[in-house]
N, C-alpha and C positions, 0 to 999 in steps of 0.2 A: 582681691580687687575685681571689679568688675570690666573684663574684656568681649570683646566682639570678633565674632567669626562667621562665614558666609558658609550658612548650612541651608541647603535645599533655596539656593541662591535669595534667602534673605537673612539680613545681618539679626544673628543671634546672640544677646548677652547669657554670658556665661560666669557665674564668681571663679576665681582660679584663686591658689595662693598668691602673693605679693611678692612675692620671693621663693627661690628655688624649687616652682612647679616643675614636676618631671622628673624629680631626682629622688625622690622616695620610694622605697621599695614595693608597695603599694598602693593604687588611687581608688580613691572612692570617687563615684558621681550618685549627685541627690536630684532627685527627681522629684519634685512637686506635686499636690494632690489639683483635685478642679478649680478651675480661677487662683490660683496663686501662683507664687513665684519664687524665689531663690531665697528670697530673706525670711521664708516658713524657717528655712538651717541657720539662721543668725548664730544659734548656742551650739551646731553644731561645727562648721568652717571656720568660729571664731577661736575656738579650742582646739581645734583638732589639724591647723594645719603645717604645723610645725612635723606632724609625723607622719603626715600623709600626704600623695599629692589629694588637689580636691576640685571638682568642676560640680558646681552648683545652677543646674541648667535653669534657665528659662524658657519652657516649651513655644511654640511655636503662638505669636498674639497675646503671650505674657508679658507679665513684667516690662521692659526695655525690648524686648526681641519682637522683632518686624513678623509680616504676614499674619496668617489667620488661623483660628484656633481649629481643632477639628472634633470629626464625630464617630471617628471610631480607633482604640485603642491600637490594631495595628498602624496605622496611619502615624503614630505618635511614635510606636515602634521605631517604624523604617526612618523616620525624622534621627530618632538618638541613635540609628546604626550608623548614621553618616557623619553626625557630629562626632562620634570616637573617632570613626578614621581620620577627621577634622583634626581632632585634638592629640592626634597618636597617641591613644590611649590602649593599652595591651591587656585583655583579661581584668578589667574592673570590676572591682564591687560596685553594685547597683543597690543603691538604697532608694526606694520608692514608697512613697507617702500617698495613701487613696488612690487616689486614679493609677501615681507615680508605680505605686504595689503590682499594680493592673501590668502597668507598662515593661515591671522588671521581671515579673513574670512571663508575661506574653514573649521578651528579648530572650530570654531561659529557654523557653520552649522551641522558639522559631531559630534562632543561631546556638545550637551546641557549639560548649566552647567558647564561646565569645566573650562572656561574663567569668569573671573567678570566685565568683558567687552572690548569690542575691539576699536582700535585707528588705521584705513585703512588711511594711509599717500600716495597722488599718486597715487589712486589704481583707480579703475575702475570693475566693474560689469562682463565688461568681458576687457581682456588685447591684444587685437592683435598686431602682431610684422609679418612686413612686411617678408618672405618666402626669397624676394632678402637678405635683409638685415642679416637674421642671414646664409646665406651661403655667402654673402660679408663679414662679420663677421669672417667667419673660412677663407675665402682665406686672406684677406688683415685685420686683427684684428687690426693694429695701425691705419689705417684710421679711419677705422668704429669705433673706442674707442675715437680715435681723436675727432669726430663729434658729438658720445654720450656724451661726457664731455660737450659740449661745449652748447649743447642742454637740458643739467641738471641742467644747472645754469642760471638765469637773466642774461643779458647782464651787469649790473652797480656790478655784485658780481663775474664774471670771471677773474680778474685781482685779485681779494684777494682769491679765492678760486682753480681755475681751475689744478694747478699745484697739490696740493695735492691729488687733487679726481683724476684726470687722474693716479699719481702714486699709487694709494690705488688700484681701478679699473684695473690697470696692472697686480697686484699680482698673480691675478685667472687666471689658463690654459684658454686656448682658449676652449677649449671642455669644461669648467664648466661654464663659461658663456655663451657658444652659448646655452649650457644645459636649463641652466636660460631661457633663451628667447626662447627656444623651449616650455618650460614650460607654461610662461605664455601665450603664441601664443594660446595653450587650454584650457584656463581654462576660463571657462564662471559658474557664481554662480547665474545666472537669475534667473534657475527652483527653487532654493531652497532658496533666500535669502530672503526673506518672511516669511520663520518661523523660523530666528536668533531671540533668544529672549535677547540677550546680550546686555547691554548698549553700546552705539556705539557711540564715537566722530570723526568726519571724518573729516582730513587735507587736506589742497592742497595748495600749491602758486597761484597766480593770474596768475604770468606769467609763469608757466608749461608748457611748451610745447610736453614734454616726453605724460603727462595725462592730459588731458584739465581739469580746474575746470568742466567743465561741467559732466566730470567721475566720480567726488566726489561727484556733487551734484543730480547725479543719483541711487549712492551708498545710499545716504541719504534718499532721497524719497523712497526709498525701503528696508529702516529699520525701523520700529515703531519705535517714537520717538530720533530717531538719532539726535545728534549736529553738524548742517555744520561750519565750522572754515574755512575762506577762511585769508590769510595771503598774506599783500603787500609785495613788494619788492622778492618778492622768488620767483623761478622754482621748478624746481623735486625736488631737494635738499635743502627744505625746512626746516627741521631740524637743516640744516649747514649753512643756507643763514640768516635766521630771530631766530637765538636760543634763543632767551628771549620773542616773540612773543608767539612760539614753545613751551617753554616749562610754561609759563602760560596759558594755555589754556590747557598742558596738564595736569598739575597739579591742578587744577582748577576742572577738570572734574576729576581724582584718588581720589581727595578728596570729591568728592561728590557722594559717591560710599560707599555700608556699608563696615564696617569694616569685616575683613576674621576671 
């Protein structure tokens, strides 16, 4: 269910379990890619929270959640460092979706320890975003959304999926997801990913186009002991495309993880 919490003193939606959040041995928090929101994990919070606890964030001018979006990946950081202590959350998995990848990384790096380990979905080491593209973006944002949908899915999962992600993807102003892509455009974690000492399961589609598996499996070689998860059938939105795939593999790895 979708509750609200006063982080970085604007009221923040959050998906939590319905029932005994807190009490699972334990939690995952999902982090969202640019311009979206909480319901990217529909397949995954909807299955998964019987064994886990689960906080399905809404970043800051998403979804339901107040204020305004930002433009640089720490910034987004220090936002979900306070929302833990918000939500007394002890050593979470962070599973982070594009930007969200960005942001579980970036948390990894900047608080050892803080994470019980990270799940970079789509990410990449470093994220560039074409300069044309997020100022075509702010002139003509139905094209350029148009194109990003279309590019975030497989071709063979566009006809079951494309409509809903284009409408979800809509919700966000123009300025909070050019935001988003201005974000990731700098954010490079090369210098320091090297001494993340966080367990790290790292996803991708096959067929990603948004972030080549090649991104993941760069992200991988440059975390001791990282697990590459490469998933058929999927694009960027890997989670949404392959969710039983998705979420054994996630579950799979939460559970091989000590207990909090």
């Amino acid at each position: 269910m979708l509750k609200y919490f006063t982080v970085q003193e604007n009221q923040t939606a959050v998906w939590i379990n319905p029932h005994r959040f807190g009490e699972h041995r334990q939690s995952l928090v999902f982090i969202h890619g640019s311009g979206g929101n909480s319901g990217a994990w529909l397949y995954q919070y909807s299955q998964l929270d019987k064994a886990f606890n689960i906080a399905a964030v809404n970043l800051p001018g998403h979804g339901e959640s107040a204020g305004t979006g930002r433009q640089e990946i720490r910034e987004y950081t220090l936002f979900l460092r306070e929302m833990l202590g918000v939500l007394s959350l002890v050593k979470p998995l962070l599973i982070g979706h594009s930007l969200g990848a960005a942001v579980a990384l970036d948390f990894a790096a900047e608080f050892p320890g803080l994470a019980g380990g990270i799940v970079p979905v789509g990410g990449g080491v470093t994220m560039p975003v074409n300069a044309d593209m997020i100022s075509g973006f702010r002139s003509q944002p139905q094209i350029v959304l148009d194109m990003m949908c279309k590019f975030s899915l497989a071709k063979e999962n566009r006809p079951r999926l494309y409509d809903a992600l284009r409408a979800s993807l809509g919700e966000a102003s123009v300025e909070v997801t050019a935001g988003d892509m201005l974000a990731c455009s700098k954010f490079d974690i090369a210098p320091r990913i090297a001494g993340i000492s966080a367990p790290a399961l790292v996803i991708c589609g096959t067929e990603d186009k948004m972030m080549p598996p090649s991104a993941s499996e760069q992200i991988a070689r440059s975390l001791p002991g990282a697990k590459l998860v490469l998933i058929e059938g999927a694009g960027h939105m890997v989670m949404m495309e392959q969710p039983q795939a998705f979420n054994a593999a996630l579950q799979d790895f939460a559970l091989s993880l000590p207990a909090v």
